[in-house]
N, C-alpha and C positions, 0 to 999 in steps of 0.2 A: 686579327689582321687589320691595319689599315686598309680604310680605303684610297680611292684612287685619288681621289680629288683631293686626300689628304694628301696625299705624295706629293701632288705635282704641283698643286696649289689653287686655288679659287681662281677661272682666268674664264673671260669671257669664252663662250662656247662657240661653235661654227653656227650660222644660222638655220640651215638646211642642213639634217641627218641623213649621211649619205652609207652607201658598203662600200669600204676601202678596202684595198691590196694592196698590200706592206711589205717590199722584197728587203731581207734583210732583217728581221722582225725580231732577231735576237742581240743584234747588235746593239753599241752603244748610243748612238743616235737613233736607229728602229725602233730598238723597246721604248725608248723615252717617247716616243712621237706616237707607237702604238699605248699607251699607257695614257696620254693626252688625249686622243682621238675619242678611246674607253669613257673617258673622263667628262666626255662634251656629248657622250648619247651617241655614238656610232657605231658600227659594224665593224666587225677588221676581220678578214681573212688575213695571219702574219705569212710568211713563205721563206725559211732557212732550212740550208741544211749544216746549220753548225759545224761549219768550218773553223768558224773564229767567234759567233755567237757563243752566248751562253745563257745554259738552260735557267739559272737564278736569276737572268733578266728578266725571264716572261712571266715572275712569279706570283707577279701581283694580275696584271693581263689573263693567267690564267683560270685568275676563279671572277671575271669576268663572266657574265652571261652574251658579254653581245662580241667574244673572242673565240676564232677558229685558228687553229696551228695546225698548217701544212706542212710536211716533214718534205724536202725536196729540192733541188739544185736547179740554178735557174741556166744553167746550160742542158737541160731536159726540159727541151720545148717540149714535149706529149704532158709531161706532168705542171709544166708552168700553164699549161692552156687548161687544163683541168682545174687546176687551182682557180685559176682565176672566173672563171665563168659565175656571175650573178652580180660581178663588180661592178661600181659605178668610177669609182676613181683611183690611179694608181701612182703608192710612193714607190720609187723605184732607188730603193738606199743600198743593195745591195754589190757591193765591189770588193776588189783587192785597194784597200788603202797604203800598203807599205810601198811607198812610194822611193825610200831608201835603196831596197834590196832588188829595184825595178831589174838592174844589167844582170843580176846573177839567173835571173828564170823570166827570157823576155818574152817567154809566149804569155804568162800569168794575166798580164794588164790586158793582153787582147783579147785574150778568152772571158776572162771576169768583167772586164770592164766594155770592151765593146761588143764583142758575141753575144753577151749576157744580154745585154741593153736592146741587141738585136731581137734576140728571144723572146724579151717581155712584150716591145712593139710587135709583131708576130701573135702572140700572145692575144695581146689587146686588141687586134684587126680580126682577130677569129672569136674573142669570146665578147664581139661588140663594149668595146670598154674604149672612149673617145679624150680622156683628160687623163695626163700625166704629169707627176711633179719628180725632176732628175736632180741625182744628189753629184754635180759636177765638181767645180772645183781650181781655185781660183791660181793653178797650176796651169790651165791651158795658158793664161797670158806668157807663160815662158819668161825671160828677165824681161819684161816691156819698159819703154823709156818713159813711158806715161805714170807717173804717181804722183799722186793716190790714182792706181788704174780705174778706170770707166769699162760699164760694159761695153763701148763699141770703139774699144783702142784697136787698133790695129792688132794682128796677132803675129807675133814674131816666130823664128826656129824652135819649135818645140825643143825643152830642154831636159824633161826626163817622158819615159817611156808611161808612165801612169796620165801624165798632162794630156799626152798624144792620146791616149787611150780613151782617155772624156772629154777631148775637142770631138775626134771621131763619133764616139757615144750621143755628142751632141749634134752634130751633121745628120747623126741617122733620124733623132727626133723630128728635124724640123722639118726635115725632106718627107715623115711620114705626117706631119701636119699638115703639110701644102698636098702629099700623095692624098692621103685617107681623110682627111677634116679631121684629124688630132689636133686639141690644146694642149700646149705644155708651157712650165712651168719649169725654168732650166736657172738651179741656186748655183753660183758659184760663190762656195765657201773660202773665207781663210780657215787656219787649223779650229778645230772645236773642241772643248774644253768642258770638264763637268762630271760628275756624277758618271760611273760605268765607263769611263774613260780606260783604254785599255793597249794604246798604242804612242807614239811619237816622244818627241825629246823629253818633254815634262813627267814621261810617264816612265822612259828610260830613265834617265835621271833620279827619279823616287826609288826604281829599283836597284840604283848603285847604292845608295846613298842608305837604302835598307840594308844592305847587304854587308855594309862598311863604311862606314861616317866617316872616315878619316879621309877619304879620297873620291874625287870624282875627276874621272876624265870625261872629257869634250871636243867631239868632234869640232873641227874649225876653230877660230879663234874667237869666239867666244862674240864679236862683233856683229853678225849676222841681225839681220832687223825681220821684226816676226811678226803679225797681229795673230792675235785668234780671239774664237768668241762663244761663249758658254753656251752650253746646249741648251735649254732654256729659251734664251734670247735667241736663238737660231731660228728652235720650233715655233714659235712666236712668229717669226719672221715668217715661216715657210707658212704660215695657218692665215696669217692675213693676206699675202699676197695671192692666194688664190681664192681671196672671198673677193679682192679689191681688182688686180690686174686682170686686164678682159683682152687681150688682144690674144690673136692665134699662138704667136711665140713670144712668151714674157722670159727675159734672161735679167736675172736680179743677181749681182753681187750679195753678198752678207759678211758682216764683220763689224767692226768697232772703227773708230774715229781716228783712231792713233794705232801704238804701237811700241814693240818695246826691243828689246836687244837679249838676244839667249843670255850673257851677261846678267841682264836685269830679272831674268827670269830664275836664273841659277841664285840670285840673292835672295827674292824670297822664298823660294823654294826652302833654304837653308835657315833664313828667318823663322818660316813657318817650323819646321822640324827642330830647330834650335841645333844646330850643327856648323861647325867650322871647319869643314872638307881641306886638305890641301884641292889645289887646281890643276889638273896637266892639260893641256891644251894640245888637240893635232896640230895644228897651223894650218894658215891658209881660210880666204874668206869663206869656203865651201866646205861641207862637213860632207859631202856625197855629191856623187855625179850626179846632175840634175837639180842639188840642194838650191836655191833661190835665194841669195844674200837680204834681199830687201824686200819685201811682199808688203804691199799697203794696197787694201780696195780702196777706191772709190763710191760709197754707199748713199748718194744722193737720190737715187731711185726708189731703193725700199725704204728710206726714211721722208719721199714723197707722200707716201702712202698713210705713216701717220706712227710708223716701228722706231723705235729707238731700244739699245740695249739697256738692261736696268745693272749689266755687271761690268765694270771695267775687268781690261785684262789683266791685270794685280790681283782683282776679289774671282777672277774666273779659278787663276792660276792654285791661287791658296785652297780656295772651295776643291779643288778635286787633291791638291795634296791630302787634305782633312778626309777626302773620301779613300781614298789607297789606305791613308793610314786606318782607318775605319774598318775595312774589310777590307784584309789580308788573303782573302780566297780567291779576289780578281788580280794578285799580284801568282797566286799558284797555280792556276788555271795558265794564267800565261807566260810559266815557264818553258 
C-alpha cells in the first residue's frame, strides 16, 4: 500500500499537532483533507454517515494509526457530542451539496446544511472544542454585481435554497464566536475539482458522455461563466489560513484568478476523452433555479497570506476527467 504522503504529495506540515474532527470524513473533499491532516502527524476523529461518502475514500486514512471513524449523522446531536469529545479542532465539511435539486426536497439544505452546522456548534460548546473551519460556499453571494466578488460585498436575494442554507450556517458560526469565544474559519468556495470528485456539471458530463459519446446535452446555453478549483489547492488554502489568519472571524473566499464558460469546459472535457458529441442545448442563461450565470471570487485575501493555486482550471478540469476515467467504481457507486 502507499503511503500517505505518497498520495497526497510532500507539502509542508502544520506546525502544531493538533486532534481534529472531520464532519464529512468520507467525502470528496473530507477524505482528501483527512488523508492531508494523516499526512502532517495529526489526530483525526472522521464523522459520516455515508450518505454520499464512500467507504474506498477512507482506505488509505484507514490503516492510519493516528485515524478514528465514527459511524454517525450529524443531525444526532447525542452521537455528534460523543464523537467529538477530546477534539482540539473542527472541520465541519459535512453538507448536502446538490445545489441543483435544492426546490425538489426543500427541507434537505435546512436540515443538512443549517440544523447540521447547528449541532456541530452545540457539539463544540459541550465537548470544550473553541476553533472551527466551515466548508461555506461562494453561493451565498447570490448573483452580486460585485466581480470578481470580495468577501464583504454586499449580500443580495438569496438565489437558491443551498446558498441560503450556508449564509444562515454562517450567521450561526459567528454569533457563536461572539456568544461562546469560538474562532472560525468560514471558506467560501467556488465549485472543487479533483481527484474523488463525485458531483456537479463536469462530473455529469463524464457520465453522459460514458454512457454515449455521440451526444451530450446541456442544461442552459452553454454560456454560463464558472471558476472552480482543484481540491488540492483548496486544502492548501484551507491548512494555511488557519496557521496565518488570527482574528475571531476569518471569511476567506477560495478559487482561481479567472474562469471559464461551461462551453469551455465541455471542449476539453471532449478533448481529454477524444469524443465529438453532437451538442443539445436547453436554452436560456440558467441551467437550474438558483444556477448562477457568472460566479467569479475575488481572492485577494487568501492569496494575502502567501496561497496561490498551483492548477489552473483547464489542468483541474482534465485531472479529474483522467480520474473518472481511472476508476469507474466512483461513476457506480453514484448511480
Amino acid at each position: 500500500m502507499l503511503s500517505i504522503s505518497v498520495i497526497i504529495g510532500l507539502q509542508k506540515p502544520l506546525e502544531t499537532k493538533l486532534r481534529y474532527f472531520v464532519t464529512g470524513c468520507a467525502g470528496f473533499i473530507g477524505s482528501t483533507l483527512t488523508e492531508r491532516l494523516l499526512s502532517d502527524g495529526h489526530v483525526v476523529v472522521g464523522y459520516d454517515n455515508f450518505s454520499t461518502g464512500q467507504e474506498s475514500f477512507l482506505r488509505v486514512a484507514s490503516g492510519s494509526a493516528g485515524f478514528r471513524l465514527a459511524r454517525g449523522d450529524v443531525l444526532n446531536q447525542a452521537a455528534l457530542s460523543e464523537a467529538m469529545m477530546g477534539a482540539e479542532f473542527v472541520f465541519h465539511l459535512a453538507a448536502n451539496a446538490d445545489v441543483r435539486f435544492g426546490t425538489d426536497h426543500p427541507r434537505r439544505d435546512l436540515e443538512q446544511n443549517t440544523l447540521a452546522t447547528h449541532n456541530v456548534l452545540e457539539a463544540m460548546r459541550q465537548s470544550g472544542v473553541a476553533r472551527i473551519a466551515f466548508s461555506s460556499s461562494g453561493s451565498v453571494y447570490g448573483e452580486s454585481l460585485a466581480i470578481p466578488t470580495p468577501e464583504d460585498a454586499p449580500f443580495p436575494t438569496q438565489t437558491s435554497l443551498y446558498g441560503a442554507s450556508k449564509s444562515a450556517g454562517e450567521g450561526l458560526i459567528t454569533a457563536y464566536c461572539n456568544g461562546f469565544g469560538f474562532q472560525s474559519y468560514i471558506f467560501r468556495f467556488v465549485s472543487i475539482l479533483g481527484e474523488r470528485y463525485t458531483h456537479g456539471h463536469v462530473f455529469d458530463f463524464y457520465k453522459q458522455l460514458h454512457a454515449d459519446p455521440s451526444i451530450l446535452r446541456v442544461l442552459g446555453d452553454g454560456k454560463q461563466r464558472k471558476s472552480y478549483l482543484y481540491v488540492r489547492d483548496c486544502i492548501d488554502a484551507m491548512l494555511l489560513a488557519i496557521q496565518r489568519s488570527e482574528q475571531k472571524v476569518n471569511v476567506l473566499n477560495l478559487g482561481t484568478d479567472s474562469y471559464c464558460t461551461v462551453n469551455d469546459s465541455i471542449r476539453w472535457i471532449c478533448e481529454t476523452l477524444g469524443v465529438t458529441p453532437k451538442i443539445e442545448y436547453g436554452g436560456g442563461e440558467r441551467g437550474w433555479i438558483g444556477d448562477n450565470p457568472f460566479i467569479f471570487l475575488d481572492t485577494t485575501r487568501i492569496r494575502s497570506l502567501g496561497w496561490k493555486p498551483r492548477l489552473t482550471i483547464q489542468e483541474g478540469i482534465v485531472r479529474t476527467v483522467e480520474y473518472l476515467r481511472a476508476n469507474p467504481h466512483v461513476l457506480e457507486t453514484r448511480q
